[in-house]
C-alpha positions, 0 to 999 in steps of 0.5 A: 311089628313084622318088621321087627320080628324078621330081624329078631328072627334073622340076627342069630344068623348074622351073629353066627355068619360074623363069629365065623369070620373071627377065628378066636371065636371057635372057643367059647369063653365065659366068666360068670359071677356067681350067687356066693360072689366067686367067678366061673371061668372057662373056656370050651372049644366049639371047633377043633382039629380042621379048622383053618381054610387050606391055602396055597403055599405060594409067594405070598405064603411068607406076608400071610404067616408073618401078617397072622402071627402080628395080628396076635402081637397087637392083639396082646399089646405089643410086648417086646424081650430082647436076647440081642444084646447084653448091652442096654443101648442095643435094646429095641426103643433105645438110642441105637435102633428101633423096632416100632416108632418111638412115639409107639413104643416108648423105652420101658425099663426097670421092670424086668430084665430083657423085657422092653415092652409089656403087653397084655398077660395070659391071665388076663380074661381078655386072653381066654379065647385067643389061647383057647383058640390057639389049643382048638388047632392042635389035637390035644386041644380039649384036653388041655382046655378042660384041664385048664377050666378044672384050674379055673374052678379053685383059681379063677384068675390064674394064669394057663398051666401048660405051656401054649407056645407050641399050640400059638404056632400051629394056630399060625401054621393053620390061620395061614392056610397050611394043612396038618400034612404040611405042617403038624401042628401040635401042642409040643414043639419037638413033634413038629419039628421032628416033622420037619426033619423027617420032611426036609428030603421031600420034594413038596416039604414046606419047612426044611430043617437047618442046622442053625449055623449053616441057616444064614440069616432067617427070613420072614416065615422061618421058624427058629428054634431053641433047646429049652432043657437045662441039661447037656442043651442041643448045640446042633441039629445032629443032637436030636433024636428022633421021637424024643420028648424035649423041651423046646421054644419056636418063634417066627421071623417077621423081619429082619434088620440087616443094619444092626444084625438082628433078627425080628421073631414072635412067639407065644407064651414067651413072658406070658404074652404073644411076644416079639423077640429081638435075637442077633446074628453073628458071623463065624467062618465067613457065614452069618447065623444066630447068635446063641445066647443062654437066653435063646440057645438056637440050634436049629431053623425050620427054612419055609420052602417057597418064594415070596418076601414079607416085611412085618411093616407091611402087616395090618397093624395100628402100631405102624400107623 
């Protein structure tokens, strides 16, 4: 009886040391059935703004951001969009080159365009404290959390109402050990990119802003960039204004495949998903860059600053193995 009494006693200090360890477990989240057969569902966050252990920005910085943001593409299912090609032979599982191992990742076609593989959707609860997690890193967290449980409460399997792209990237950014000086995260893309340009000059910069024809080829760990407002769209890096609200998308490279000019990033919220987008480079003038597409139109590439090399089949994913 004794016995059993100390672990009753003890297992709340195991549970919490074993919550710590899983980031996602900042947030709490919650779906309740209720006395009239309706659904509470809600996400409250337990932790925000520091939240991450800082880092050092080493050479193995590159293999630590490409391996956190792949933990979340398997977490989400693997979905795949391609804006590679106009081509269905080019897409990713088919006759021409793969991204994962076909008997991993078999050909889906005829469901949506561009869309090779899908995952595990934003309005899935199973998602609920991954996203909210993904808000718990940005400044804006609460806000946008609270906002989201007042959906909830009229439309319990609705999906998110804003947009967690920007917020997917700076949980990235955190879970890899880059403070909020080294990289600003933020639940809009266009304040951490300004921060990157305005850091670019600096000497201890972490991500140095290129315009992307003059980027070369992305390596693992660069972010790149496109322009998402519909009207007169940036075509370079020069287009942007400081300080400017804009609409913007950001995904990180985790791999590139020399052999068919492609570029391997993953994002969030891209099809409602953590997903992997395959993007093809081009040559003009003699120098390889992103092949701008309507799709992704590519204007600038945030360069990560520090040695190392990562390769996405190096990360710990079961989809490898």
């Amino acid at each position: 009886m004794n016995k059993l009494l100390v672990i009753f006693l003890l297992l709340p200090f195991v549970l919490n040391a074993e919550e710590e360890a899983l980031p996602r477990t900042r947030v709490v989240a919650t779906y309740i059935k209720q006395a009239d057969n309706t659904h509470k569902r809600e996400v409250k966050i337990r932790k925000s703004g520091s939240v991450c252990t800082p880092q050092k920005a080493d050479a193995t910085l590159r293999q630590r951001l490409v391996n956190t943001a792949a933990s979340q593409w398997e977490a989400f299912g693997f979905q795949i969009y391609d804006v590679s090609s106009r081509l269905p032979s080019f897409f990713p599982g088919g006759n021409t080159f793969h991204i994962v191992p076909p008997r991993k990742n078999p050909t889906f076609i005829g469901v949506q365009e561009r869309m090779l593989r899908l995952g595990t959707k934003e309005d899935e609860r199973v998602t609920d404290d991954y996203i909210g997690s993904y808000w718990a890193t940005t400044p804006q967290g609460e806000f946008f959390t609270n906002r989201q449980n007042q959906i909830w409460a009229v439309a319990s399997n609705a999906g998110w109402v804003d947009a967690w792209s920007a917020a997917f990237i700076s949980w990235v950014m955190c879970e890899a050990g880059l403070t909020q000086e080294q990289f600003k995260r933020s639940s809009l893309h266009w304040e951490y990119v300004d921060h990157a340009i305005t850091q670019s000059g600096q000497q201890n910069a972490i991500y140095k802003a290129v315009d992307y024809r003059d980027a070369g080829v992305p390596q693992p760990g660069d972010l790149i960039c496109a322009d998402r407002k519909k009207e007169e769209t940036y075509t370079h890096l020069k287009d942007r204004e400081l300080g400017t609200q804009r609409p913007m998308h950001c995904d990180l490279v985790v791999q590139r495949d020399w052999a068919h000019n492609r570029v391997f990033a993953i994002g969030g919220n891209v099809g409602d998903s953590v997903t992997l987008t395959a993007a093809r480079i081009t040559k003009t003038g003699g120098k390889f860059h992103l092949e701008r597409t309507p799709y992704r139109p590519w204007f600038v590439v945030l360069k990560l600053q520090t040695s190392g090399t990562a390769k996405l089949e190096n990360a710990p994913l079961k989809i490898w193995q």
